[in-house]
N, C-alpha and C positions, 0 to 999 in steps of 0.2 A: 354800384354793383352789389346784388344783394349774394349771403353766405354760399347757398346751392349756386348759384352760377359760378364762384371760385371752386367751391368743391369740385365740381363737375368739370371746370376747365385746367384746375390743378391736373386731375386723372388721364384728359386728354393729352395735356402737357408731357404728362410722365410716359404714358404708353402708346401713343399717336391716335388718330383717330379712332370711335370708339360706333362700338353698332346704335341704329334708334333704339334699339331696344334698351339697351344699358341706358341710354338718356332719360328713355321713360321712364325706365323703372327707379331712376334717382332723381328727377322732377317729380315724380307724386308721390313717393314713397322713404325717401330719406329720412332715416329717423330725426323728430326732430324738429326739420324743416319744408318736409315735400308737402305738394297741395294736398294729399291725403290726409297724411299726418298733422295738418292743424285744420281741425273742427270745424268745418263751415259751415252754414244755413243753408238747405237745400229748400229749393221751391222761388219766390219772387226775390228774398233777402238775399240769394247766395247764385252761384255761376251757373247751375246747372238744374233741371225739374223733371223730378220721378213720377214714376205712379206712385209714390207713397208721399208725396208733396201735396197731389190733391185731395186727399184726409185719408181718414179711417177706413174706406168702403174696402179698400183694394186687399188689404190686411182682412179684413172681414172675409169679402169672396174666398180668398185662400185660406181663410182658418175652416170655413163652411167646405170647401175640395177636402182639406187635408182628413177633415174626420169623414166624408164620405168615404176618403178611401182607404180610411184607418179599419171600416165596418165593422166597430163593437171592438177590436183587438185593441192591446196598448201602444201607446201612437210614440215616434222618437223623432221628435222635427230637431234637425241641423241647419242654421242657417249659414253660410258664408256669403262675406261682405253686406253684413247686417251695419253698416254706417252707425249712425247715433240711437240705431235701435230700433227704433219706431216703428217698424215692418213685423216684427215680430212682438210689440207690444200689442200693435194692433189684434192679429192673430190671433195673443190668448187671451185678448178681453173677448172676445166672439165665442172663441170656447169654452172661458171660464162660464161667461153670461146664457150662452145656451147647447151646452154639450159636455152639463154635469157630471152624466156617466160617464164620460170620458176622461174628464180633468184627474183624477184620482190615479189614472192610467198614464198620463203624461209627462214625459221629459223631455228636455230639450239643451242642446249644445250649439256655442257659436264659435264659429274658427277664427279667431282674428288673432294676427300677429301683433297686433300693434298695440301696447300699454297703454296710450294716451287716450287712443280708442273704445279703450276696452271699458276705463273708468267711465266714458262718457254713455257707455251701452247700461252699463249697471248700474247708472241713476236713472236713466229712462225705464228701467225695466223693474229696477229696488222694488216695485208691488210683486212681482214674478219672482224674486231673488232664489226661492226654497227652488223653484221649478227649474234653473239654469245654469250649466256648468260653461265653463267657457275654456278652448284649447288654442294655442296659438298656430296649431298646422293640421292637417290630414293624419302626419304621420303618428299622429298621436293617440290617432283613433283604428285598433286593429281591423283588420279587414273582415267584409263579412256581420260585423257588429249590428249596423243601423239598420233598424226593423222598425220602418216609418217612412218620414218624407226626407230627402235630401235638397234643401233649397238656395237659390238664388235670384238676384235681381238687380241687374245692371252690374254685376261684377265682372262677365269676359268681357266688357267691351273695355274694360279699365287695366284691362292687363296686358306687359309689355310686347308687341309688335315688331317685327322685324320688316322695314322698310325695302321692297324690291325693283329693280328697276329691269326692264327686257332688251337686251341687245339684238337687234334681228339680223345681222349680217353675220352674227356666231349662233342663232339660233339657243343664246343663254340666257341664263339671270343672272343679275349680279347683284349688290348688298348697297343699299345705299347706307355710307353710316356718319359719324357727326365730328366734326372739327372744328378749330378754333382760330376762327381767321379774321384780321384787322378787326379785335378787342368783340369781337359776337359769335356767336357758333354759326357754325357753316355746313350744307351738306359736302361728302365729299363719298366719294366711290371708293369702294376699300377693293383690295386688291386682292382677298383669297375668301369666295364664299363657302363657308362648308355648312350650313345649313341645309338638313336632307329636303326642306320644303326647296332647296336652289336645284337639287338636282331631281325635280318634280315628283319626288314622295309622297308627300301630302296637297301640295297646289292642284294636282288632278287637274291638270289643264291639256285637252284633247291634242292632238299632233294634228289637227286640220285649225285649232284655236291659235297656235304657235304657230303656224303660217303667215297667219293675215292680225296678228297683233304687231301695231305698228312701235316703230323703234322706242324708246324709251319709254314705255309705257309701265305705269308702276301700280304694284299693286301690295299686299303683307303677308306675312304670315306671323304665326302667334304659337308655337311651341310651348308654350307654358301656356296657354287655355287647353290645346288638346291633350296636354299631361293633368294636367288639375282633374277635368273632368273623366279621364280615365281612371283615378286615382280615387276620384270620388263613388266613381260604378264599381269600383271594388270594394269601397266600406259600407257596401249597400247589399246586406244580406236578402232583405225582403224586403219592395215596399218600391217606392216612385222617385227619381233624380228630375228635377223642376229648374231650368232654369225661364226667365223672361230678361228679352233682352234686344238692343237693336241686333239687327244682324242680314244677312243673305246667303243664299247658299255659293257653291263654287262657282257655278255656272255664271251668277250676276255678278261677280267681283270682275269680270271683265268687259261689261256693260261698256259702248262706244262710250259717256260720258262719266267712267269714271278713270281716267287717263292718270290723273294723279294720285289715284288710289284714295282710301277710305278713310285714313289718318284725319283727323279734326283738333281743334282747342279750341277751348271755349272760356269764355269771361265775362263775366255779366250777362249771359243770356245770349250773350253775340259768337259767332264764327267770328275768333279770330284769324288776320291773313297767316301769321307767324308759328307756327307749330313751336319754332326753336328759340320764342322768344319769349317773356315775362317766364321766368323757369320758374316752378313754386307757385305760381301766381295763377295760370291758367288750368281748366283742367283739358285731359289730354285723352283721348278715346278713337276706338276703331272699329267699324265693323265685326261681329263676330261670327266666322265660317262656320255656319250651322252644317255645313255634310260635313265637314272634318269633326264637330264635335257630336254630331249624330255617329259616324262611325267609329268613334272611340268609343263611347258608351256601347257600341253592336260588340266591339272586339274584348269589351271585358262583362260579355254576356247577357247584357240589357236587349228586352225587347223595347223598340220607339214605337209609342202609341200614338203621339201626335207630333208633327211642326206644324203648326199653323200662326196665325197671326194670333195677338190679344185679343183685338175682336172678337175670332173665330174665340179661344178660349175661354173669354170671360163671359161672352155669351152663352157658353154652354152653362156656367157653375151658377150666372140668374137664370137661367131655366129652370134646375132644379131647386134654387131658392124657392122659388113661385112652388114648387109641389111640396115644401117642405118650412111653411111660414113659420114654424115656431122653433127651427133650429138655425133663424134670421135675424136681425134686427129687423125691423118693422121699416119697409122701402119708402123714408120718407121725401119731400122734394128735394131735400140739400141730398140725400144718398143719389138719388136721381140723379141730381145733374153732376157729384161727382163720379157717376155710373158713366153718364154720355162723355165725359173729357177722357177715361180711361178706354173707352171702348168703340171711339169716333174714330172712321178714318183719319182727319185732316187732323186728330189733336194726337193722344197715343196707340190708339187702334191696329195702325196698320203698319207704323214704324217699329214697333214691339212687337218680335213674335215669340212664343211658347215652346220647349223643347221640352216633352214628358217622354221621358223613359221609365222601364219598371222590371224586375226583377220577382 
């Protein structure tokens, strides 16, 4: 048994079963020990593959958006859940290399809480070091402040989720949450939900849709994505909130085949069967409710310019590459074809979509 599964079963132990959320959030996040907190290879080396796994272009597209839509002002890109950096080194080599005027205009802050992390950002970055400050939360940044980009990528799908299950004979939801049964974690049905997504707050699930959903059918919610992201549309004085990410809206989280809900883990590249099993080990990810975090952003004053797919979006930022060659790298075949694995249906295309808001 490795340390996070005592940890974790010690806490159950202590205070009886505990939500998935609390599970999640101490399987990848434990200082220390969670799958986040020690440094993987992302891409063919490591469990999981980004758009910024397939090189440099993706980082490039978005440093080419970010100063389009900086237009000549001084630009303030914030990244959260910037990993080992690379997204954002990309970014200012694109800018540094061709969007001179601008550079001299340029700051940038990353939010990461986590120390071990942080070291490993600031040697990927160590040529950018004068250009990057780094905070460990939101709250550290006053509201209002960031007159630029506020970005991410692949971070709400990483964030803790609350497991629910549909009783149809009470017309409720209840909380699936995690226990500790014959030496392995177990689900177990907790007995007082008070989560506002239980008493359909945020779920937005129609009273003709809670009719004909059949009994135990499970689906999440994620209370800390749509606090983050509202938290973020506040320290956004002027300028554009960016996240890319898997996701769906409300409406398809009740798709006939997704009966089990949107929860995954993953290890080596595979779906594993086990959510509740190799703790540390696997990484652990869900769907993210783009209308709940599209309406967070509307309720702390953001207009939404787009949801669409990466497709849709990254096709738009090579179009205006093409009318704007010299503030591009030069579209050569390797940019090419890692253009087509970012921008193809069947590869990240259509499972990535784009949530641009702006102020």
């Amino acid at each position: 048994m490795n340390p996070l599964t005592d940890l974790i079963r010690d806490e159950i132990v202590a205070r009886g079963p505990i939500s998935f959320a609390r599970f999640m959030e101490r399987a990848l996040y434990e200082p220390g020990c969670g799958y986040y907190e020690i440094v993987r290879p992302v891409g063919r080396r490591g469990d999981f593959y980004t758009s910024v796994s397939v090189g440099p272009t993706f980082g490039e597209l978005l440093g080419f958006q970010f100063a389009q839509w900086a237009n000549g002002d001084a630009l303030h890109l914030m990244e959260a859940g910037a990993h080992d950096g690379r997204l954002m080194a990309d970014i200012l080599q694109c800018l540094q290399n061709h969007w001179p005027e601008l550079w001299p205009k340029l700051e940038c802050t990353i939010v990461e809480p986590s120390p071990a992390r942080r070291q490993v950002q600031a040697q990927t970055l160590a040529a950018f070091a004068g250009k990057i400050r780094w905070v460990s939360g939101l709250e550290e940044i006053p509201e209002g402040s960031i007159r630029g980009v506020i970005y991410s990528n692949e971070l709400l799908d990483a964030m803790p989720v609350h497991r629910l299950g549909w009783d149809a004979a009470t017309q409720a939801w209840f909380e699936w949450g995690v226990a500790w049964e014959a030496g392995r974690f177990a689900w177990r049905r907790l007995a007082v939900a008070e989560l506002k997504a239980v008493r359909n707050e945020t779920l937005q699930v129609s009273q003709a849709m809670r009719e004909v959903l059949p009994d135990g059918f499970v689906t999440v919610a994620c209370p800390r994505a749509a606090d983050w992201w509202h938290a973020a549309a506040r320290r956004l004085g002027r300028g554009t909130l960016l996240t890319l990410d898997y996701g769906l809206t409300s409406e398809e989280f009740f798709a006939p085949h997704r009966t089990s809900g949107t929860v995954r883990a993953y290890f080596q590249h595979q779906i594993a069967d086990d959510v509740l099993g190799n703790v540390g080990e696997q990484d652990l990810t869900a769907s993210v409710n783009f209308s709940v975090t599209q309406m967070m952003g509307e309720l702390a004053g953001l207009a939404t310019r787009a949801l669409q797919t990466q497709e849709q979006f990254l096709m738009g930022v090579f179009q205006q590459t093409l009318a704007r060659p010299d503030k591009f790298p030069e579209w050569t075949p390797e940019r090419r074809r890692q253009f087509q694995t970012l921008a193809h249906p069947q590869h990240l295309g259509r499972s990535h979509h784009a949530l641009v808001q702006s102020r």
